[in-house]
N, C-alpha and C positions, 0 to 999 in steps of 0.2 A: 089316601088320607082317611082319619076316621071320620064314623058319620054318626047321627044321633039315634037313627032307628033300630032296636035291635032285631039284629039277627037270630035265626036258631038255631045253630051249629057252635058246639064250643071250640075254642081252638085246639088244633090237637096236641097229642098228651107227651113226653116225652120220658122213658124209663132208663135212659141210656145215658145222658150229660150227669158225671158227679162233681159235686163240687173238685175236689182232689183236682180235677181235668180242669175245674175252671181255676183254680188258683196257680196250679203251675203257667197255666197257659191259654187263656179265654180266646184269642182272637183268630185262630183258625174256625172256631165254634162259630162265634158271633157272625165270622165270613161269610157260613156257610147257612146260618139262619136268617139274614139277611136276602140269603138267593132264595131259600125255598121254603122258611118257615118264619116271615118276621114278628109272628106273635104265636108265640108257644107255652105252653106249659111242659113247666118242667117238674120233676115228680120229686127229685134228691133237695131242690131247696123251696119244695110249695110255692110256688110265683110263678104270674105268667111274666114271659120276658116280653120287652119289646125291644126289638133292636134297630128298627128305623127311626131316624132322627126325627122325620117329621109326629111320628105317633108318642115318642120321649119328651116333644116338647109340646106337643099335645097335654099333654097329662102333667106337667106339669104348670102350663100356664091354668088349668083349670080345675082349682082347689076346689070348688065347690061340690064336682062331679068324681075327684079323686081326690080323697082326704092323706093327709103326713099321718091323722091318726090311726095307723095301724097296727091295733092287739097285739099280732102274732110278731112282730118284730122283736127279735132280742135285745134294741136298746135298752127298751125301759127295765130289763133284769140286769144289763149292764151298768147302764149308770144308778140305777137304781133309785132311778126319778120320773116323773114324766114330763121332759125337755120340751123346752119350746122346736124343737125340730122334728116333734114328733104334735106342734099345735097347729090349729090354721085360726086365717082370719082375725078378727078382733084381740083373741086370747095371743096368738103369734105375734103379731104386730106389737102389741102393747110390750112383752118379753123381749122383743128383739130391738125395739127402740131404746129401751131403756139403757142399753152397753153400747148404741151406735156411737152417742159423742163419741168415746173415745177410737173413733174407726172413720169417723169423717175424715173428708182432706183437710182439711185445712189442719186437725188434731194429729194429722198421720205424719204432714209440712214442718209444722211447728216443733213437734217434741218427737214423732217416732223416728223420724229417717235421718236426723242429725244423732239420736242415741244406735241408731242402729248401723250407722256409717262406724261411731268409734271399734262399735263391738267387732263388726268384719276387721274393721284394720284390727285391730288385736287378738282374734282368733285367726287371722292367714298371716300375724306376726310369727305364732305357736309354728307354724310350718314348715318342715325343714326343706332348703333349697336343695335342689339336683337331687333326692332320694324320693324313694315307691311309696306312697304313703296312701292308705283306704278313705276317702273323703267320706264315707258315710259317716264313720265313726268319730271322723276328724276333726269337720268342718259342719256340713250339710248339717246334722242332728242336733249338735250341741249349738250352733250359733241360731236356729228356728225355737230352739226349746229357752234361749236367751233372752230375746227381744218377745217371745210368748208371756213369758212370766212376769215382762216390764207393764206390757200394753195390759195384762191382764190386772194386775195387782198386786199379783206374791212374787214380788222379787227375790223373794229368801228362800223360795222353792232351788232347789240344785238343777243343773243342766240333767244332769244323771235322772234324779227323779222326776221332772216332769215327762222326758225320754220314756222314761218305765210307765209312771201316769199313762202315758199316753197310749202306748202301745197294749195296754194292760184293756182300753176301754175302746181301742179298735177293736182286739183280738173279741173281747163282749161282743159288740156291735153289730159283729161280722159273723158271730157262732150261728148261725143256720143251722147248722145239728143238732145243736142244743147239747152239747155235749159239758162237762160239770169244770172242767179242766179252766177254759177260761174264766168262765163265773167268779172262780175262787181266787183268781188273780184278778181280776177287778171290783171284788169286795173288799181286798187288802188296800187295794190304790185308794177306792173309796174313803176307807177311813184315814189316809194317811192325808187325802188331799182335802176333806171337812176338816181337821185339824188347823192347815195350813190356814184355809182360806178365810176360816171365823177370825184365826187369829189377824189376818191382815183386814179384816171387817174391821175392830177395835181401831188398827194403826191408821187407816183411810179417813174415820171419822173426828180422830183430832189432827187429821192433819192430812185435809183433801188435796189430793192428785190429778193425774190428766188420765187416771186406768180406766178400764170398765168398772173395776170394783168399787173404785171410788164415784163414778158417776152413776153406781147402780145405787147403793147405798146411802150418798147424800141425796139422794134426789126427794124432789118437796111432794112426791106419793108415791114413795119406792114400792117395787114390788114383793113379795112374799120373800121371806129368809132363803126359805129352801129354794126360793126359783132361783134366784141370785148366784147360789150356789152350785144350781145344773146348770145355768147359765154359763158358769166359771168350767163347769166340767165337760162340759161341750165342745167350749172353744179349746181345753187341750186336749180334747180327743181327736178335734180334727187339724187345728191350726198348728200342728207341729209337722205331721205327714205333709198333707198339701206344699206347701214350702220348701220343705224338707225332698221328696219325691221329687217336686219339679225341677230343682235346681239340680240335682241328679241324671234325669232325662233329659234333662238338656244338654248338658256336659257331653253324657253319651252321645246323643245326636251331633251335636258340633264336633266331638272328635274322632269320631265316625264320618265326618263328611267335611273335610279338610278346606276343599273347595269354598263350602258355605259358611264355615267359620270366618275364612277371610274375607269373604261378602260382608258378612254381618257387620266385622270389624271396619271394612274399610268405609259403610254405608250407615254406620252406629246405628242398628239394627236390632239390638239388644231385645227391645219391646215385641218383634214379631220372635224372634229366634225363642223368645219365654212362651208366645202365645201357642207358637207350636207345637212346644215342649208338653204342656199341659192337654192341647189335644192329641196328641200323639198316642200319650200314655197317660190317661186324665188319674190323678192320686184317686181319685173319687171315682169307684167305674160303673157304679150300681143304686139306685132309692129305691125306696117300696112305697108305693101309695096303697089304699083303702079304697077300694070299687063302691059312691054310694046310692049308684041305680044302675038297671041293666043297662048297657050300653054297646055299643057295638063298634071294633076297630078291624077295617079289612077285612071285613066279611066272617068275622068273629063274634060269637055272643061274648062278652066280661058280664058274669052276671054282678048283683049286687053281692058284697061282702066279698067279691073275691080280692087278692091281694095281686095287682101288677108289680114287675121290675121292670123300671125304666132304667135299660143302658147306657148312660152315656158313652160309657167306654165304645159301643160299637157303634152310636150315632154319632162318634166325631171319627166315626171313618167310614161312613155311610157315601157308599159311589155315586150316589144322587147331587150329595156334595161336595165332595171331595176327589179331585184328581191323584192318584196315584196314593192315598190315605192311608196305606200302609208302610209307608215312607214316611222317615221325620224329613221334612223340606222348612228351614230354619227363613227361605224369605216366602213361602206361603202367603198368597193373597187373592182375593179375603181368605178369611177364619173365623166361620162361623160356628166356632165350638158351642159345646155344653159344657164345658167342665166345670164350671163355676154353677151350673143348674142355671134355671131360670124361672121367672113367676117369683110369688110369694117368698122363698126359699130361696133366695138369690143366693149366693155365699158372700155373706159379709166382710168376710177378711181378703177380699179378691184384690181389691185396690192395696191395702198394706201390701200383700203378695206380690202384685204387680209392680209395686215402686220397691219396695226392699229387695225380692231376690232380680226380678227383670232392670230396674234402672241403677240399682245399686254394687249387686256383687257379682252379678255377670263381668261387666266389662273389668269393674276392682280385681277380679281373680285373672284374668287374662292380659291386664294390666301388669298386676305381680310377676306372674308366669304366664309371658309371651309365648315360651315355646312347648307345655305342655302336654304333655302326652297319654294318652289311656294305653297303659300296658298291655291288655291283654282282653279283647274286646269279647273271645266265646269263654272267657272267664265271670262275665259279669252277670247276676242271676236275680231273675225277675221274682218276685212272689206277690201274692195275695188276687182275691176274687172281690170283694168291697172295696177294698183298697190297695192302689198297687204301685211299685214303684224297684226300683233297683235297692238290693240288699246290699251290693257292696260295689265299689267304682274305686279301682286303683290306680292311679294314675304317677305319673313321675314329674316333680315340679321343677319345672326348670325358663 
């Protein structure tokens, strides 16, 4: 566990993990930094990692000692704001309330999950019975990029382009290289999605809704233009993956494990088999915090200014807590994940996530097609180091 005194030994260095190695494929790495090295510096993405649960959630219940504000991060050249995900305290708080109504239950009860019930039945109407069909592309992407744009505000945003949006201001988020390639695709999304979102500013204020936008913008001491705006841009940089990715990895787990599908189904189980899914392969696998005193984790100096990576990815398969954690186990119990973060940073769209893909279209898709099948299971292909999830899942609907 960490402790407050520092040490004088920094953690050691590491010149050998590349990204490349962590995007195809992290969790052999995190296994193995877990046994012998669970706070390291790594030299390819400047961060020290942690990959034990307890020191990830360390660090993240305590903003005060590790700030979201960190410099060297490429969000802020990504979205080309400075997000409330990159705020703490007072300034976070005040930002992150301001779009909650439209995220509370009772908002999510009332108006998200009765619009988001029609959209499922009308995107797994699209579906054709008894043939192969790619769910990323299908289903999973376009129905998260649907009900994103409702909750959010710009309904006139296309599935297509918030899809592109979004992945435009992961691939930013996530450039640790710093390389120019992504930049210049999330400068493009930038200006296409400032466009959108002023113009649905105008629509919300003669004629207020149940969005975020609308709740950010009527509100009787709104906040700044432009926050409103990264606000908007935030939640589809993330609130399209997350969703998207889960509903994915859970598929694969359950039909990968025949057995436990028909648990879930016969025990309506849906709730754990999602919560698994998310730890398993959490969309979200990595935060950077801002060191802002020396401090010491495991017999480690963190001086000040340095910059931690908290794993979640490898804390929701940390053998301290988890049996068998390399395993997706769909009735797992407890599940004391991270994936949703914790502290300050909580992920606000956990609850919509939880009720829309876990209570809504799990059982609605297995409903439709009881007998469902994943074609081709060493076909299916993992990608990304920030965020990750399966690139393609082809299944046969039947």
């Amino acid at each position: 566990m960490p402790t407050a005194t520092p040490a004088q030994t920094l953690a050691p260095l590491d010149e050998t993990i590349t990204i490349a190695e962590l995007t195809r494929d992290p969790y052999p790495i995190y296994r193995r930094l877990r046994r012998e090295a669970p706070v390291l510096r790594v030299k390819s993405v400047g961060r020290t990692f942690l990959t034990k649960a307890a020191d990830t959630k360390y660090v993240k219940d305590n903003a005060s000692l590790f700030s979201s504000n960190d410099p060297n991060t490429p969000m802020k050249r990504a979205f080309l704001a400075h997000t409330l995900m990159r705020k703490d305290h007072d300034e976070h708080r005040a930002e992150r309330m301001a779009m909650m109504p439209a995220l509370m239950p009772k908002t999510i009860e009332a108006v998200w999950e009765p619009l988001y019930t029609k959209f499922a039945t009308d995107y797994l109407d699209r579906l054709p019975r008894g043939e192969i069909v790619d769910l990323f592309p299908a289903l999973a992407g376009p129905l998260a990029a649907r009900i994103l744009a409702e909750v959010m505000g710009i309904p006139d945003a296309s599935d297509a382009d918030m899809q592109r949006w979004s992945q435009a201001l992961i691939d930013g988020a996530g450039n640790f290289g710093w390389t120019p390639g992504p930049f210049d695709a999330s400068d493009i999304a930038n200006a296409e999605m400032d466009r959108c979102i002023r113009a649905n500013m105008a629509r919300v204020r003669a004629a207020p809704d149940s969005s975020a936008l609308s709740f950010m913008v009527n509100a009787k001491n709104p906040i700044p233009e432009s926050q409103i705006i990264a606000n908007i841009k935030i939640a589809i940089g993330g609130g399209i993956n997350e969703p998207r990715d889960a509903l994915l990895t859970i598929l694969y787990g359950l039909l990968t494990n025949p057995e436990q599908l028909a648990a879930v189904r016969a025990q309506d189980k849906w709730r754990s088999a999602f919560e698994e899914g998310v730890r398993w392969v959490a969309p979200i696998q990595a935060s950077s915090r801002l060191v802002m005193e020396d401090t010491e984790i495991r017999g480690c100096l963190i001086p000040k200014g340095d910059t931690v990576m908290t794993i979640q990815a490898s804390a929701n398969r940390d053998e301290e807590l988890f049996t068998d954690g390399e395993h997706y186990n769909a009735l797992r119990d407890p599940n004391p994940h991270q994936a949703f973060g914790n502290g300050p940073h909580h992920c606000a769209g956990a609850h919509l996530s939880r009720r829309t893909v876990g209570a809504i279209l799990l059982p609605m898709l297995f409903e439709r097609f009881p007998k469902m099948e994943l074609v081709d299971a060493a076909s299916v292909r993992w990608h990304g180091f920030g965020f990750r999830g399966p690139v393609n899942l082809a299944v046969r609907l039947q």
